[in-house]
PADO-21188 format. One line per field, with one value per atom (N, C-alpha, C): residue in three letters; atom name; x, y, z. Coordinates in Angstrom, 2 decimals. Last residue first. Layout:
N
code: ALA,...
site: CA,...
x: X,...
y: Y,...
z: Z,...
REM end
This chain:
68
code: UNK,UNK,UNK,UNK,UNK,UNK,UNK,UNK,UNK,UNK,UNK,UNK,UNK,UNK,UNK,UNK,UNK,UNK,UNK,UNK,UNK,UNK,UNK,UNK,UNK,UNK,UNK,UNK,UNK,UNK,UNK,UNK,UNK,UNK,UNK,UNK,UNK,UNK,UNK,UNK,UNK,UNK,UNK,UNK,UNK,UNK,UNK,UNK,UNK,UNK,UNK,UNK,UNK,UNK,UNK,UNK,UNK,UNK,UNK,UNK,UNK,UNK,UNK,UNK,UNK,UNK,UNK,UNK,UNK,UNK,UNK,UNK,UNK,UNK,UNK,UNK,UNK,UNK,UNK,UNK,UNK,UNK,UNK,UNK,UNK,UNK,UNK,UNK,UNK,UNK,UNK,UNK,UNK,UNK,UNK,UNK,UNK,UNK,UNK,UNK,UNK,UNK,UNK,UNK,UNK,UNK,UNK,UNK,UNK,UNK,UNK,UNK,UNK,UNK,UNK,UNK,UNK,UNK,UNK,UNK,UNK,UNK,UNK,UNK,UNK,UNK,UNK,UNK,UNK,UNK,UNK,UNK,UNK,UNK,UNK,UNK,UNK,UNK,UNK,UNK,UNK,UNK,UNK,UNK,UNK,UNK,UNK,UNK,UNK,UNK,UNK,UNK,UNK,UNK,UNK,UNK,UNK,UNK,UNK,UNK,UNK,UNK,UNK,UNK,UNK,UNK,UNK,UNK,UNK,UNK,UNK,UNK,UNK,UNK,UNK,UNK,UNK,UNK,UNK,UNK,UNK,UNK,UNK,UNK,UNK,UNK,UNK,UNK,UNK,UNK,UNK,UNK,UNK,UNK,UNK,UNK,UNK,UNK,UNK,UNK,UNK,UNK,UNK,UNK
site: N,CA,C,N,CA,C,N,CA,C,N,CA,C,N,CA,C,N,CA,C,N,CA,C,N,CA,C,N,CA,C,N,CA,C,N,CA,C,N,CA,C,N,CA,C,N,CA,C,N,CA,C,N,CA,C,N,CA,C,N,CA,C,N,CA,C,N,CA,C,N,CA,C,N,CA,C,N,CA,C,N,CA,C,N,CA,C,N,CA,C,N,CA,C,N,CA,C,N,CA,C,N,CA,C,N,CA,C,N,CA,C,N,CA,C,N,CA,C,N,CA,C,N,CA,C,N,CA,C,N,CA,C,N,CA,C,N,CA,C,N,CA,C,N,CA,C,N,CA,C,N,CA,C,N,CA,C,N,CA,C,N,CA,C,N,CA,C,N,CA,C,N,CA,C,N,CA,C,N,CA,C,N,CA,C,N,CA,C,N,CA,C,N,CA,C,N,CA,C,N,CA,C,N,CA,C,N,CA,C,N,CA,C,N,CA,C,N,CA,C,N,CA,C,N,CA,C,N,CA,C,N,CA,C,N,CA,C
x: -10.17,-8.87,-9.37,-11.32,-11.18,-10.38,-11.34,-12.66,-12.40,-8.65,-9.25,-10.34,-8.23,-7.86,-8.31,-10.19,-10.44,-9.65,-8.56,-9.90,-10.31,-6.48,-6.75,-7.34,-7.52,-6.85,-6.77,-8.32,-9.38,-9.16,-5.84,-6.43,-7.86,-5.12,-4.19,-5.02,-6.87,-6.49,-6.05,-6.49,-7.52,-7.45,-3.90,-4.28,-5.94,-4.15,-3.40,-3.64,-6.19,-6.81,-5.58,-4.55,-5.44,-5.51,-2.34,-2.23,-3.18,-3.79,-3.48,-2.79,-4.51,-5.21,-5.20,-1.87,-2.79,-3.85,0.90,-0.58,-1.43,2.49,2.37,1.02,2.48,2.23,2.06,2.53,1.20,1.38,3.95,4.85,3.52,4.22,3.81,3.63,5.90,6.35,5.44,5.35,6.60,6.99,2.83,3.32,4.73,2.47,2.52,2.49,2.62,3.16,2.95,1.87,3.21,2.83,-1.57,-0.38,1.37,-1.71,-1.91,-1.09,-1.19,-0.64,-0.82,-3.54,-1.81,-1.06,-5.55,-5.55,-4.05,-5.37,-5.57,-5.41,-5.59,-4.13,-4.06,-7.85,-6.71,-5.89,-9.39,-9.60,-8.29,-8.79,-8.46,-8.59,-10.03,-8.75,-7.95,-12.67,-11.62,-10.16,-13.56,-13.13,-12.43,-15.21,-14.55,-14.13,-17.79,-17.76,-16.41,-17.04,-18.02,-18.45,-14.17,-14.22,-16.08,-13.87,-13.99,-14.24,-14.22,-15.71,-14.83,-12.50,-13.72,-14.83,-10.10,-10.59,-11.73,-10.02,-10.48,-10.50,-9.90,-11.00,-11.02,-7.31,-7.92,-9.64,-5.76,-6.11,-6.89,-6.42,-7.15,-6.99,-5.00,-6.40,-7.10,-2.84,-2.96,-4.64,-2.47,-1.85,-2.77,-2.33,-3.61,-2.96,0.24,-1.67,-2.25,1.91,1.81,0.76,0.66,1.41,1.03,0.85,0.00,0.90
y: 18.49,18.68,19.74,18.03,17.22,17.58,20.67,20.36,19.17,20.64,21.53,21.39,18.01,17.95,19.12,19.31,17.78,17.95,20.76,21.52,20.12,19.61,20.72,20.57,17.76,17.42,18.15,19.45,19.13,18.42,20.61,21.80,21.05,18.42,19.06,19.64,17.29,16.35,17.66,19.87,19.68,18.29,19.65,20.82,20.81,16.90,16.77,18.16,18.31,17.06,16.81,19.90,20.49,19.49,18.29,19.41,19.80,17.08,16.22,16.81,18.80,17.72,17.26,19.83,20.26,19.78,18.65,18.09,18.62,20.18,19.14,18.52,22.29,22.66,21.49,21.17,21.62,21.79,18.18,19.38,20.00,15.56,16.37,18.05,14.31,14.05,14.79,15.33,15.62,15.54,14.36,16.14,16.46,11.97,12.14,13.90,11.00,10.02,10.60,13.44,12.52,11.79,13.27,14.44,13.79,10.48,10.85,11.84,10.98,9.79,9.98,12.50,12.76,11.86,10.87,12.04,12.79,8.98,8.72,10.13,10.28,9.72,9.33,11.47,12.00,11.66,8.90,9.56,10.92,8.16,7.26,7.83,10.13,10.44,8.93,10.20,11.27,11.17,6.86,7.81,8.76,5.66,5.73,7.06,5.93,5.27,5.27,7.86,7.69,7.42,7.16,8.38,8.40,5.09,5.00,5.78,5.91,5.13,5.09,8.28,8.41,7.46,6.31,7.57,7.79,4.96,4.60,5.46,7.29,6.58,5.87,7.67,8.95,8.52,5.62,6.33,6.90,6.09,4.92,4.67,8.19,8.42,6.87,6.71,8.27,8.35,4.90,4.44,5.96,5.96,5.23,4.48,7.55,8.21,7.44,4.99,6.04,6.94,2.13,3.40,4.65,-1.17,0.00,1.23
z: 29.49,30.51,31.70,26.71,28.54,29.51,25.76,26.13,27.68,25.20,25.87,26.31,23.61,25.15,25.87,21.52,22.35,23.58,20.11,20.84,21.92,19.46,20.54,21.06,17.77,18.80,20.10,16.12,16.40,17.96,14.75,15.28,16.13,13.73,14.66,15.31,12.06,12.72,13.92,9.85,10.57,11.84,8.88,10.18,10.65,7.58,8.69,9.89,5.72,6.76,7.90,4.68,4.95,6.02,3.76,4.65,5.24,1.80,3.08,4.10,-0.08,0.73,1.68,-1.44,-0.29,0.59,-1.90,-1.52,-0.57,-2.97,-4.01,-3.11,-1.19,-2.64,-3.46,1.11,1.04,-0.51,1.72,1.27,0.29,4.01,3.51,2.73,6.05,5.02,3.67,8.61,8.04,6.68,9.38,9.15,8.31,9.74,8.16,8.28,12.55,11.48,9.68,13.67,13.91,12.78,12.92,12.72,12.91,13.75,12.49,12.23,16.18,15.21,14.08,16.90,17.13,16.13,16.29,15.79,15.14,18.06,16.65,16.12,20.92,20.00,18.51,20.45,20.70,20.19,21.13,19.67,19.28,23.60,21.90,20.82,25.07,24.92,23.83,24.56,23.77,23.73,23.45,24.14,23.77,20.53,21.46,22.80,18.91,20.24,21.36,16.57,17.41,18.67,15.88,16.94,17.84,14.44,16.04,16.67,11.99,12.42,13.39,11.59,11.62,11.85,11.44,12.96,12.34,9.31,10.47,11.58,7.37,7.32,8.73,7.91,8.34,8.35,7.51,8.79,9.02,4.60,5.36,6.78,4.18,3.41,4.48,4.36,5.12,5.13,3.21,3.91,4.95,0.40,0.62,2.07,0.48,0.10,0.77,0.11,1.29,1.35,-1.06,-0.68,0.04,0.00,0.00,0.00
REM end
């Protein structure tokens, strides 16, 4: 599997656990996500996945602000 469809199918399974799981599982799926593909993403060749990685980031926030 390459690396798109490696990102694109994280990003599919945080969305059916985030339902039932806890914030703070849904946290780390989140984090993991940002950690495991901020680095290798370069917004001019994929904005897509810039976008969905600062949306992961910015949602992470708002999640430990809400539990904390």
């Amino acid at each position: 599997m390459d690396s798109s469809n490696h990102f694109w199918n994280q990003l599919l399974q945080l969305t059916e656990m985030s339902e039932a799981a806890p914030i703070d599982e849904v946290c780390a799926a989140l984090l993991g996500i940002e950690e495991g593909f901020s680095g290798s993403v370069d917004p001019a060749d994929e904005f897509e996945k810039y976008v969905a990685i600062s949306l992961c980031r910015q949602m992470r926030q708002v999640l430990e602000r809400k539990a904390g």
